[in-house]
C-alpha positions as a Markdown table, in Angstrom:
| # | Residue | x | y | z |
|---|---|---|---|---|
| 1 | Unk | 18.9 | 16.2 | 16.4 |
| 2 | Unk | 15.8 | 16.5 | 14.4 |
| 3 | Unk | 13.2 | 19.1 | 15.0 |
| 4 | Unk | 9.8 | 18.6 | 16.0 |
| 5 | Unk | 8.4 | 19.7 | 12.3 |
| 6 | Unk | 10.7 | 17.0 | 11.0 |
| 7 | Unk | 9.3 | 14.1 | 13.5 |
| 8 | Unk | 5.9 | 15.2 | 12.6 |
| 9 | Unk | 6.8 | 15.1 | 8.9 |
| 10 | Unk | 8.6 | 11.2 | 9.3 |
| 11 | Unk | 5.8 | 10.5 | 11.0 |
| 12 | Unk | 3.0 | 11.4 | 8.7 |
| 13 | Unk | 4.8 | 9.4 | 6.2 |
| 14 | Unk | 5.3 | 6.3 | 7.8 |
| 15 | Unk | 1.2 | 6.8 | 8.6 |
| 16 | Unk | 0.7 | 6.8 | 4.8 |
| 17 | Unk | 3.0 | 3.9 | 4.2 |
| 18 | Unk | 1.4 | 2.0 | 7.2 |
| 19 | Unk | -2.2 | 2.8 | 5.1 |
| 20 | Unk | -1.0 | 1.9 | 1.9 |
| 21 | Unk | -0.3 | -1.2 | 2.9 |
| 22 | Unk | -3.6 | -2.1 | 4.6 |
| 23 | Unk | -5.2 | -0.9 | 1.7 |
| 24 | Unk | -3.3 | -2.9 | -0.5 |
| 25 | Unk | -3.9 | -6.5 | 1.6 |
| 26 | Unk | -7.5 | -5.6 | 2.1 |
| 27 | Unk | -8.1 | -5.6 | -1.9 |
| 28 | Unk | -5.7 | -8.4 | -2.2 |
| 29 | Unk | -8.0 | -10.5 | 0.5 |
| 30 | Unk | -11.4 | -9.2 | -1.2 |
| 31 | Unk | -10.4 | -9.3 | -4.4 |
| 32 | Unk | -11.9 | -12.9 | -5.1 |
| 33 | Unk | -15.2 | -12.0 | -3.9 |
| 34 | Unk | -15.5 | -8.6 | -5.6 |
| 35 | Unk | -15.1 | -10.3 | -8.6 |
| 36 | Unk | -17.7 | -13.0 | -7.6 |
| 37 | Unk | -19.9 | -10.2 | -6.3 |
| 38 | Unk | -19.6 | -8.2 | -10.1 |
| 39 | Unk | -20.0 | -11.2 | -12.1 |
| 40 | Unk | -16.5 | -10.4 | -14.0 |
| 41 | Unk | -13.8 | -12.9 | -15.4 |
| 42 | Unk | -11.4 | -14.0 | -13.5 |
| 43 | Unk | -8.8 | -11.6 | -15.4 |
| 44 | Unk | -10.1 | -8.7 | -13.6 |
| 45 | Unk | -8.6 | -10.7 | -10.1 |
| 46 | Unk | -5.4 | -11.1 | -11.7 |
| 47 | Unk | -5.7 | -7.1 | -12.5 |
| 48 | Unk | -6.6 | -6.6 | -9.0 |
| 49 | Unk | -3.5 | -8.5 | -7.5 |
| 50 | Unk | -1.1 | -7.2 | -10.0 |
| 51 | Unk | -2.3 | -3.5 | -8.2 |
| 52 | Unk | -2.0 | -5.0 | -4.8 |
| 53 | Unk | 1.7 | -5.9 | -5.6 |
| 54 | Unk | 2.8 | -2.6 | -7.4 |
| 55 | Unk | 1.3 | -0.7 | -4.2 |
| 56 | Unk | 3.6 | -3.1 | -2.3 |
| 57 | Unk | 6.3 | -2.7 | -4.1 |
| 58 | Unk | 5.8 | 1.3 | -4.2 |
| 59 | Unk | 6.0 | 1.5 | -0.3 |
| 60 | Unk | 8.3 | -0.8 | -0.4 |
| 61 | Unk | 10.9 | 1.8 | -1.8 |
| 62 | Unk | 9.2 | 4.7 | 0.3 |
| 63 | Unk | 9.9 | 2.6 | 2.9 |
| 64 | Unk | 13.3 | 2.3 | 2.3 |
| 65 | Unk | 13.8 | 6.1 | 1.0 |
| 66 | Unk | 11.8 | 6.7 | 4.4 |
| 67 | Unk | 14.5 | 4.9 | 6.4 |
| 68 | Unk | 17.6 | 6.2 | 4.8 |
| 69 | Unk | 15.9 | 10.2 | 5.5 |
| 70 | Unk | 16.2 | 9.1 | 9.4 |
């Protein structure tokens, strides 16, 4: 049985992990028109994506290193 400090803990996580995420697909989504809005090459959107994925792939494996704590 977990405590309630731990469920408060597990829960706080999975908040962050739930955030990162939104975070992540809301640059992915704007990403072409920030880079229209700046007047940047298209490089930077490549750059932009490649950070969407690595914060994907990071709570990914919190995710997963989440799950295996329960």
């Amino acid at each position: 049985m977990s405590s309630p400090e731990q469920d408060r803990d597990f829960a706080r996580a999975g908040r962050k992990l739930a955030l990162m995420v939104a975070g992540a697909g809301v640059l992915a989504i704007i990403a072409p028109w920030l880079v229209q809005k700046l007047g940047v090459e298209p490089r930077y959107e490549i750059l932009i994506y490649l950070i969407a994925m690595a914060v994907f792939a990071y709570a990914m494996v919190q995710l997963v290193m989440l799950w295996r704590r329960r």
